[in-house]
C-alpha positions as CSV (number, residue, x, y, z in Angstrom):
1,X,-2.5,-13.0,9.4
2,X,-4.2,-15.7,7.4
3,X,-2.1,-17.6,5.4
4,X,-3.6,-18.2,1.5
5,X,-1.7,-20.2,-1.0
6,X,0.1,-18.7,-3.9
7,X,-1.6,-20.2,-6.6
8,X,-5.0,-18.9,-5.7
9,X,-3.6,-15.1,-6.4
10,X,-5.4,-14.1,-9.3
11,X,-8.1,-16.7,-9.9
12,X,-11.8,-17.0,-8.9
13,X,-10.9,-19.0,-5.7
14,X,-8.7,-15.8,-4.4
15,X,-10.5,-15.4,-0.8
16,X,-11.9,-11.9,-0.9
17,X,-9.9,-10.5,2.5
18,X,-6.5,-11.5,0.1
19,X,-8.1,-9.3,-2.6
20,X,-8.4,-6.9,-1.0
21,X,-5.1,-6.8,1.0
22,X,-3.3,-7.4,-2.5
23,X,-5.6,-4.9,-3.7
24,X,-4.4,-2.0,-0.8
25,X,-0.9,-2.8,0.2
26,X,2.4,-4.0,-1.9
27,X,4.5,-6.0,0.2
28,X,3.9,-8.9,-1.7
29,X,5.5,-8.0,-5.0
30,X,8.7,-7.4,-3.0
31,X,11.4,-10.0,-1.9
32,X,13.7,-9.9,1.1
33,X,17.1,-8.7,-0.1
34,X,19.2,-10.0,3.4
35,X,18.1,-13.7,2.2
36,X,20.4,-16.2,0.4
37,X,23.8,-16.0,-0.8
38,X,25.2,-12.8,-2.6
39,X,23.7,-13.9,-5.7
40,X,20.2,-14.3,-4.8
41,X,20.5,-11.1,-3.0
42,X,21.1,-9.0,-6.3
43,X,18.5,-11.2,-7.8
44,X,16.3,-9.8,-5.4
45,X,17.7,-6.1,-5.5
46,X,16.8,-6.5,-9.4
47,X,13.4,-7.4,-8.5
48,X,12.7,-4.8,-6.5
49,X,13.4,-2.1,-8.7
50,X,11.5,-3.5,-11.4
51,X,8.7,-3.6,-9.0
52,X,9.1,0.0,-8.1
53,X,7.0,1.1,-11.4
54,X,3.7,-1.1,-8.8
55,X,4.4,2.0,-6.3
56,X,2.5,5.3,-8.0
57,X,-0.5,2.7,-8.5
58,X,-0.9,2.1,-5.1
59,X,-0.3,6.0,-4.1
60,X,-2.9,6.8,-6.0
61,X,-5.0,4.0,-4.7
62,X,-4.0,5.6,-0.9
63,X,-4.7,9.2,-2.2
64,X,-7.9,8.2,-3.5
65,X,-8.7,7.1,0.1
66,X,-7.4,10.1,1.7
67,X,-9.5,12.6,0.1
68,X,-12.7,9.8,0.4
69,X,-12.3,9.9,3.9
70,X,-11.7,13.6,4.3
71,X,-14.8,14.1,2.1
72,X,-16.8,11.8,4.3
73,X,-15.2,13.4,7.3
74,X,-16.4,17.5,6.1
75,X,-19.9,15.7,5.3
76,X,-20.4,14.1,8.8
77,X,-19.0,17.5,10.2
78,X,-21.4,19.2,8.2
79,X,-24.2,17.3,9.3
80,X,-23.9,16.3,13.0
81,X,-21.2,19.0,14.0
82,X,-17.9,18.1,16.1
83,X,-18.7,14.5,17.5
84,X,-16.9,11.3,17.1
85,X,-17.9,10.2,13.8
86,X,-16.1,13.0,11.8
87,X,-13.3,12.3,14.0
88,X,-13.5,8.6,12.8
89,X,-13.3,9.7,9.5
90,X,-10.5,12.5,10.3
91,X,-8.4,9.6,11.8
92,X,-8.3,7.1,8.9
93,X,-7.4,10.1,6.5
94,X,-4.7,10.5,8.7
95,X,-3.6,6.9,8.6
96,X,-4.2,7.0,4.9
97,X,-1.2,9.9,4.1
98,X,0.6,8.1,6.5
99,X,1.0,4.9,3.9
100,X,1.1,7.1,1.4
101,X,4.3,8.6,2.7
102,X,5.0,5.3,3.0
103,X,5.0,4.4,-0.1
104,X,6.4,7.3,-1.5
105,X,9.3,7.3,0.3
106,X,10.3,3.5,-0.7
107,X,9.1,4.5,-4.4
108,X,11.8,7.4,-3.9
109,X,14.3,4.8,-2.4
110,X,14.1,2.8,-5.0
111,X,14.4,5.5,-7.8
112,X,16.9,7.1,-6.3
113,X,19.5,3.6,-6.1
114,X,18.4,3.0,-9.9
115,X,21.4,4.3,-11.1
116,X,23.8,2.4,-8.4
């Protein structure tokens, strides 16, 4: 992947493919807890589950895609019958719930570890 600096996150000169990959996925807000010394791993740990309360956003971001795509999927069906394109459409609602459950299960993770 394309490498952007930092400091553009958040201002005008943000490239637009960054945008929208901050926008859609939330790997970014997370740090690697096997890095560093025991102390910068529980630094990290903390981090994490503060940034747990990021998750629901993006679930509902990935729902909100799921039922587009499903939508677009019953129209083309509608329209042109069974044929590729509502299989298109079938296939990224698919991929959709799949980071979804993605999501939800590291939201659950997360939650769950709170009280640890």
């Amino acid at each position: 992947m394309w490498r952007t600096d930092p400091r553009l996150f958040g201002t005008a000169r943000e490239p637009l493919w960054s945008l929208l990959y901050r926008y859609f996925f939330w790997d970014w807000l997370f740090r690697d807890v096997n890095q560093g010394d025991l102390l910068r791993r529980s630094a990290s740990w903390r981090h994490n589950l503060a940034m747990r309360r990021c998750l629901p956003t993006y679930m509902g971001r990935w729902l909100a895609c799921t039922a587009a795509t499903a939508l677009a999927a019953q129209g083309a069906e509608a329209a042109t019958g069974p044929s590729v394109v509502p299989a298109i459409f079938y296939t990224g609602a698919v991929l959709a719930v799949v980071v979804f459950c993605i999501a939800l299960v590291l939201w659950m993770f997360l939650t769950g570890r709170q009280q640890s």
